[in-house]
N, C-alpha and C positions, 0 to 999 in steps of 0.2 A: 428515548433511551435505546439504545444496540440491543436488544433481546436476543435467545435463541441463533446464537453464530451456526452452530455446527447444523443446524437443519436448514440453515439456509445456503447453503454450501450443496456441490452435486457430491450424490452418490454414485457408489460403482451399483450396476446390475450387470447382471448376465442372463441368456437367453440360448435354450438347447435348442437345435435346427428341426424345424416345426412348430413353434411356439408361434402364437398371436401375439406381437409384441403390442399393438393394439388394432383397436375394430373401429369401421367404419360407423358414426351415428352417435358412439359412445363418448362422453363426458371428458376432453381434455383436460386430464391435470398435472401434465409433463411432457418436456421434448428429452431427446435423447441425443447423445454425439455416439458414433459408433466408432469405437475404438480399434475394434477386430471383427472379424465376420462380416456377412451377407445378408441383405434381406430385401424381398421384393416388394412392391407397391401393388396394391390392388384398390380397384374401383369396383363394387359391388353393384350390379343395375337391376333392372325389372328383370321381372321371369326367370331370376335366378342366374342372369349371366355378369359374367365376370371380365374385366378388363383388365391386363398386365399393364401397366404403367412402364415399371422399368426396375432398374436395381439399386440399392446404397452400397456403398463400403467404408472400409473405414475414415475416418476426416471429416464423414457428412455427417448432416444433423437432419432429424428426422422430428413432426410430430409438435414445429414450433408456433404453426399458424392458433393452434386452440389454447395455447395456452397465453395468445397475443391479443386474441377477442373474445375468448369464450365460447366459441361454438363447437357444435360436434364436429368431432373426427373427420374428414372428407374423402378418409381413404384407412383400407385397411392396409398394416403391414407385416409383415410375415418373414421369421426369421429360416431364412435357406441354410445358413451357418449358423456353429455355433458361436454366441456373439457375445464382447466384451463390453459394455458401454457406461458413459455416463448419463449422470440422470438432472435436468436441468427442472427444478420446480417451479409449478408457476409462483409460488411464495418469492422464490428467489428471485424471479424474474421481475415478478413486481417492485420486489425492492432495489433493483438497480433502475426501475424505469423513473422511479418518483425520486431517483438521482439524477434524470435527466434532465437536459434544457425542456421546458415543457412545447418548444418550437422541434425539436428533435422526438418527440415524443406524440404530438399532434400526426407529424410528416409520416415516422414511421406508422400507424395507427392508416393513414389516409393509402398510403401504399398497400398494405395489406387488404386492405379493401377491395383496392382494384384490381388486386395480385386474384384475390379470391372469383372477382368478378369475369377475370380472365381464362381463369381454371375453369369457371361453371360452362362459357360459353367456346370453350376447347373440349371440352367432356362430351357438350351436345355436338357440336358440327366432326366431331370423333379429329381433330388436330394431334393426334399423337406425338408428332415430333415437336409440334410447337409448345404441348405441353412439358415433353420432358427439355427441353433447351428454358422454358420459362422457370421451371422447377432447379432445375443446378442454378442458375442464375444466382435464384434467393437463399436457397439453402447451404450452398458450399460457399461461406462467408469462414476463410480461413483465419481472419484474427481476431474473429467474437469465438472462435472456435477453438483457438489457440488462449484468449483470456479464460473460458471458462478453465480448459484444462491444466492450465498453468496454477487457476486457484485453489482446484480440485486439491493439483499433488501440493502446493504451500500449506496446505492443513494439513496434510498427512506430515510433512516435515515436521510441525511445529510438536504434533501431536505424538510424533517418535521422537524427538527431539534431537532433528537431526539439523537445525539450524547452526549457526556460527557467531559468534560476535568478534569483531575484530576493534582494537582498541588505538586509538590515536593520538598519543601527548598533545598536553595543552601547555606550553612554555612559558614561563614567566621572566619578561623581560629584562627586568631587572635583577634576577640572581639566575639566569642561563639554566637552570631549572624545572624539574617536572612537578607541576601544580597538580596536574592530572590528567583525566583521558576524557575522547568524547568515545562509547559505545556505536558502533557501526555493523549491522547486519549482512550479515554474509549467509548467499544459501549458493553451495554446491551440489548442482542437479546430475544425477547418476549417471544421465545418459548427453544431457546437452552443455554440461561443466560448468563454468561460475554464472549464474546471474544474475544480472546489473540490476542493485538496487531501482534505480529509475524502472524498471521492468514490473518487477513483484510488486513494491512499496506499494505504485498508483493502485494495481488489480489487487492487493490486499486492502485497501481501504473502499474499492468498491463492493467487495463479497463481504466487506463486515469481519475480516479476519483480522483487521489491522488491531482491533484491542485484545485479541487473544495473541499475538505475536509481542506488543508494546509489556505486556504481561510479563513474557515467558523474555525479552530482555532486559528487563528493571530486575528480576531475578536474578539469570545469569551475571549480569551487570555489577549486580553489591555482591554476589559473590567470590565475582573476580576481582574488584576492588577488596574486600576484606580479606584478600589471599597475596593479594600486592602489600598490603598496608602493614601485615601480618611480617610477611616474611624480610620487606624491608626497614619496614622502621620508619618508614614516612607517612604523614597525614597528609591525602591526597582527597580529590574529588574524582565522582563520574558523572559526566554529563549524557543523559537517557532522552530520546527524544520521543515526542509524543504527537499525536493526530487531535486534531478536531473531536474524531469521535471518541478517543480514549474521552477527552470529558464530557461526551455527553452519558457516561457512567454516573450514574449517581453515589457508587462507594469509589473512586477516584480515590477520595481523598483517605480511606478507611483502607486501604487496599495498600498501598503506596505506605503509608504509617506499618499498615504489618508485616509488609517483605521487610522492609527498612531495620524493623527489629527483632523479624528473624533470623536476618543476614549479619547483624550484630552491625550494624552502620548507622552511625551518625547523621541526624538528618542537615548537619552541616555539611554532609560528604556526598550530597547528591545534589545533582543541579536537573533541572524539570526543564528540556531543549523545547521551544516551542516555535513557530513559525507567525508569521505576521496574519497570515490567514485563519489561522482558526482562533485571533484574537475577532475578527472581523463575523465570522458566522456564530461564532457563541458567545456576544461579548458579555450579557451580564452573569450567565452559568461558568463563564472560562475564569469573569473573574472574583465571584464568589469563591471558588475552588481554589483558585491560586490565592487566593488571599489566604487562605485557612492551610495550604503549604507553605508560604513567606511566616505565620505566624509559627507556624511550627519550626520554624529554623532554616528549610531547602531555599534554594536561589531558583531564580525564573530568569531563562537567557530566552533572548528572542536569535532566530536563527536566519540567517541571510540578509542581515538590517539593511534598508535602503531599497530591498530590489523589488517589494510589494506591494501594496496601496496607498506610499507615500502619504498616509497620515500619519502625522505626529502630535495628537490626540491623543493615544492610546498610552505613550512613554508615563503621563502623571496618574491617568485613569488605572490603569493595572498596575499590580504589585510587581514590577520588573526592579530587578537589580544588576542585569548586563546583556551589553550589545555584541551581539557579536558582527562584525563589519563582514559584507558579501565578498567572496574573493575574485567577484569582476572589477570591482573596487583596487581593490590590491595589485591583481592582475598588471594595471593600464595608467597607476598614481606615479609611474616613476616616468612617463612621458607622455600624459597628459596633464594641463597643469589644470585645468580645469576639475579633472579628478579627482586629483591632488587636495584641490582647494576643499571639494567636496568630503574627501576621508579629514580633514581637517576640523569640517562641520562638525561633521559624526564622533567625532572625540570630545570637541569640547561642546557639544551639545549634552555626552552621556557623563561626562566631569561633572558638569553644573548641577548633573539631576543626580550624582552622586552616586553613579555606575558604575560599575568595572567594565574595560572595552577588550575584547579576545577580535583579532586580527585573521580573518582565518585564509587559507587556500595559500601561505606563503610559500614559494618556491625557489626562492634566490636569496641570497644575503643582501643585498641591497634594498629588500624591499623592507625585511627584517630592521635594516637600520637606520630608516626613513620612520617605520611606525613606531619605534623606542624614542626618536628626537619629540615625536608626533605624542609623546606622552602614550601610547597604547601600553596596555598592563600585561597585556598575555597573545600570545601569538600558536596559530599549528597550522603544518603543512609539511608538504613533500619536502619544504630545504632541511626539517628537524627530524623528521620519521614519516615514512608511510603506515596507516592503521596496519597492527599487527596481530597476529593471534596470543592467545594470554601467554605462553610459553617464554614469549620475547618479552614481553614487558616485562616483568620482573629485573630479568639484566638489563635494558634498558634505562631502571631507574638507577640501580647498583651502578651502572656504567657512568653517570651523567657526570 
């Protein structure tokens, strides 16, 4: 179970110029990224003499070797500035490592070793420049540097609630029509402007934030659905999508049930979006849970059908009630016919099992009028609307 999000997440610290940000020998229970400020390296020796290393600024990361094998400090460091930084725990570190490939995790573990064993015999034979050129090498790793910070500020977003959901018609084929929307997460970053889901999404499911974000859009989500529903006059759905580890939640299902009827929504009006993968890492918890959602009335779409593990096992095993077709699928069925053939499969593959099929990533009218002959039931994409923020929907459906 996902325990404790927020303390496994870095913290800000700061450090006034002069401060020991830590001592040589002393107990590593944290590395740092330095955000702002200066700080120098020291090696402490016999007889009380002392070695300058050299200096950090901000973008490096200081202080990661101890908290990667447990040993003491091997250097003191010492803040020149005063310094802004985050704060990387070993808690957290570890729980991204026991995400790793254990061959990724071995390598790194073996490297450090010899990284270490490199530093002791540069310390002796006094190699200063080899030390500080071996030293930036490991430690100015800009896009473990850039994941952590990026996850950093995704919790502060979520936690001022400065995230976005942007909403995407789901068309229904046969009355040209709005069925309802899929929920799509938008964060506008203050300084660095829209960032691409593919970006955040993966680094929020590796810091553990993804079930506090999945959270705070099934929220937003019924409430902007209950304010469409409201104010138009139509019975719509929203489709919310979820991770792997939202179900390894154990209230999931208790959780889900009470937004549902706080937001005054219908558990016919929500659809639980899930991926082919997290039917594969959680199959008997993923589908205990969903089943106790199907009983309760929600729909279970699987999302990007086709493009996964290619087992079709899972379609009678789990409580699934619709496919939604990949839009590489879509994309490539109006001239390849082999494709073709195959979006064909997938229709009456998901007919037989008594489905509903959503078409998705459609961009042209011909493709639209290929999956309507093709018996598809519901289609979205850029030829009907691109996801829009909740302001537009409303006229959107008014408009249809």
């Amino acid at each position: 179970m996902v325990k404790n999000m927020n303390s496994e997440i870095s913290n800000k610290k700061t450090f006034k110029a002069g401060d020991i940000i830590m001592r040589q020998g002393d107990e590593g229970n944290a590395a740092y990224i330095i955000e702002s400020g200066l700080v120098e390296i020291i090696i402490e020796k016999d007889r009380g003499l002392v070695q300058r290393i050299g200096t950090r600024s901000a973008g490096s990361i200081i202080g990661e070797m101890a908290i990667v094998d447990k040993k003491p400090r091997t250097a003191t460091i010492k803040a020149l500035e005063d310094c802004k930084m985050l704060e990387i725990t070993r808690q957290d570190f570890n729980n991204r490592l026991e995400k790793t490939d254990p061959v990724v995790s071995t390598v790194a573990q073996v490297i450090l070793t010899r990284y270490r064993d490199m530093m002791t015999r540069a310390h002796i034979l006094g190699q200063n420049d080899q030390l500080e050129s071996m030293e930036k090498e490991f430690v100015n790793q800009t896009d473990a540097i850039e994941t952590i910070t990026i996850a950093n500020e995704f919790k502060d977003v979520i936690d001022n609630d400065e995230l976005d959901l942007h909403y995407q018609p789901i068309i229904n084929l046969k009355t040209n029509k709005v069925d309802g929307f899929e929920a799509l997460m938008r964060w506008t970053h203050a300084e660095k402007g829209n960032i691409p889901p593919n970006i955040f999404i993966p680094i929020a499911e590796e810091s553990n934030l993804i079930v506090k974000a999945s959270r705070w859009a099934l929220r937003r989500a019924c409430r902007t659905l209950r304010n469409i529903m409201d104010v138009t006059g139509e019975d719509l759905f929203m489709s919310v999508n979820f991770s792997s580890a939202d179900f390894a939640e154990a209230d999931f299902f208790e959780f889900t049930s009470s937004v549902l009827k706080e937001e005054n929504i219908g558990t016919q009006n929500i659809h639980l979006e899930i991926t082919e993968r997290l039917l594969m890492d959680q199959p008997e918890n993923a589908k205990k849970t969903l089943q106790k959602c199907r009983d309760a009335g929600m729909s279970v779409s699987i999302d990007d059908f086709g493009t996964g593990y290619s087992s079709l096992s899972y379609l009678h095993h789990f409580p699934i009630n619709i496919l939604k077709i990949d839009q590489a699928f879509i994309r490539e069925m109006g001239t390849d016919k082999a494709v073709l053939e195959l979006v064909k499969a997938i229709i009456s593959l998901g007919k037989n099992l008594d489905m509903e099929i959503i078409g998705e990533g459609v961009e042209h009218p011909e493709e639209a009028k290929i999956l309507k002959k093709l018996g598809c039931d519901k289609v979205q994409g850029y030829h009907f609307a691109r996801p829009m923020p909740k302001e537009d929907t409303i006229g959107f459906v008014q408009n249809q």
